[in-house]
N, C-alpha and C positions, 0 to 999 in steps of 0.2 A: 205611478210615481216617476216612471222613467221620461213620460212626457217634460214633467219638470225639471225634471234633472237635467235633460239635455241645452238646452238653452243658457243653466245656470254655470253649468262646467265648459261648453263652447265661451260665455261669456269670461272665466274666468283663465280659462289658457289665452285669450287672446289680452295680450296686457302690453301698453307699451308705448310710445308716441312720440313726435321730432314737433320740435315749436316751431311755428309759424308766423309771420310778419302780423301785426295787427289790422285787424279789418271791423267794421261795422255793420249793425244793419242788417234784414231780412232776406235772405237769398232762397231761391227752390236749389234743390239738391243738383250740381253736378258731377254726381260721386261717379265711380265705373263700379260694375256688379261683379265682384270677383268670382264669386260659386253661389250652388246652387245643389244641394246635393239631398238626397234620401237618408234618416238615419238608420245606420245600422245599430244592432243595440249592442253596450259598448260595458263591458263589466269589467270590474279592474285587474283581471289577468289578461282580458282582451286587448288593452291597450297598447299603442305600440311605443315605446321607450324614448322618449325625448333625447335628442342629441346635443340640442344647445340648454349649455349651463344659463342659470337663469342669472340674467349681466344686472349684476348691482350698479354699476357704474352706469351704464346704463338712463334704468330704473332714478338712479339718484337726479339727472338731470330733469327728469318730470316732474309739472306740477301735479296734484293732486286732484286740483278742484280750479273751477276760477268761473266767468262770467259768463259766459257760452251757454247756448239751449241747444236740445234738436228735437224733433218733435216729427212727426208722419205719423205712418198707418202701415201694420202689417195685413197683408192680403196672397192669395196664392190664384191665379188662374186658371181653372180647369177648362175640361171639355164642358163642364155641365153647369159652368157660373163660376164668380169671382166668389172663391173662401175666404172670410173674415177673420182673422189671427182674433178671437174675443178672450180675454182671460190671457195672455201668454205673455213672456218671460221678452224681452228683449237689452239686450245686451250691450253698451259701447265700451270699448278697450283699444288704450291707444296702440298703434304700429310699434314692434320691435321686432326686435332677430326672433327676440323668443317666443312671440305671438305671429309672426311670421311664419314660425315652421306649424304650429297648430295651425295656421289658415291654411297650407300647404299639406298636410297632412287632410283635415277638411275637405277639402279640392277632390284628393283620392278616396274618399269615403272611410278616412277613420280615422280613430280618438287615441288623441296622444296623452301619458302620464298627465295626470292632475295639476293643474299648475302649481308653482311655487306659493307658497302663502302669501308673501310679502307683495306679490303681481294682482291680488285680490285690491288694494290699498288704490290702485286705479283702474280698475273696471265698477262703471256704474250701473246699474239692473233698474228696471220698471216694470211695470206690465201696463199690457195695454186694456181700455175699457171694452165695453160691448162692444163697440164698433168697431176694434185695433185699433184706435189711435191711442197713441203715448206723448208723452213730454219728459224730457228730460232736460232741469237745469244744473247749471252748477259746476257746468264742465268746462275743464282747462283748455287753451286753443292746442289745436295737435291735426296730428294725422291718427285717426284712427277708422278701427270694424265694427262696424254695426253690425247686429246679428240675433235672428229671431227664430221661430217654427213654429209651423202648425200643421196637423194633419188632411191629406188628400183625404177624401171620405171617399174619390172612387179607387184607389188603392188599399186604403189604410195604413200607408206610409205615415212616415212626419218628416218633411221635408223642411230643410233648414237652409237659411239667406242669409247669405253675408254681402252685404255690400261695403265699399271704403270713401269715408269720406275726410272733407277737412274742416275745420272750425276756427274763425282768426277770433280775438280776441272780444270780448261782447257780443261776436255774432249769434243769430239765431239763424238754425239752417233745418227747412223741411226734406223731407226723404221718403221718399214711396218704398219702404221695404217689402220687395214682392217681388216675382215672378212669374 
């Protein structure tokens, strides 16, 4: 259960995003790969206390929803072949201070307080099919974190990706979530 969980709670503390000029049209991703990290496992006395109040004001300036896709494939690279994200949880939530400090937290390997409820209202979730690919429509232009996992099988980690990217208004933007 905690496979699931992780993905779903990275998704929802990352919540947040600044608009962007309007742009059109199919583009390949040229996001920057922020982390990359191992989970640790993360129970709710483990967490570490969120410092930034959750900014309504903020928050109030985002849109919800709007004409925007993004679509890729989760994948992880080993020593021993490219893993396939099949079945798994992938995450986008826009850029803010207070999705900011969970990416930042993230980075150092660990899980900050549950996000605010109301930061739920703009993170959208999918899963990807057999193959890790996803598609997500429906989303407002922004800056935001992408953000997936799946397990190393020569660890038995679960390593989790966050990349950042942007979305102008009607675009559709591909994204190789991996590393």
């Amino acid at each position: 259960m905690r496979h699931i969980l992780l993905p779903l709670l990275l998704g929802t503390v990352l919540a947040g995003c600044q608009a962007l000029p309007p742009s059109s049209g199919t583009q390949r991703d040229d996001s920057v790969d922020i982390t990359d990290i191992s989970e640790k496992p993360a129970t709710d006395t483990g967490r570490v206390p969120r410092q930034v109040d959750f900014p309504a004001d903020e928050y109030a300036a985002l849109e919800k929803t709007g004409n925007a896709a993004l679509s890729g494939r989760l994948t992880l690279d080993t020593p021993s072949g490219t893993v396939v994200g099949a079945g798994e949880t992938v995450s986008v939530a826009p850029v803010t201070t207070y999705s900011a400090e969970a990416a930042e937290q993230a980075l150092a390997g660990r899980a900050v307080e549950r996000a605010d409820p109301r930061a739920r209202a703009y993170t959208h979730t999918t899963r990807t099919d057999g193959n890790g690919y996803f598609m997500l429509r429906g989303l407002p232009s922004g800056h935001f974190y992408v953000s997936g996992s799946l397990v190393d099988p020569s660890s038995g980690q679960r390593k989790v990706i966050i990349h950042e990217t942007r979305l102008g208004d009607g675009q559709h933007r591909e994204i190789q979530l991996n590393r």
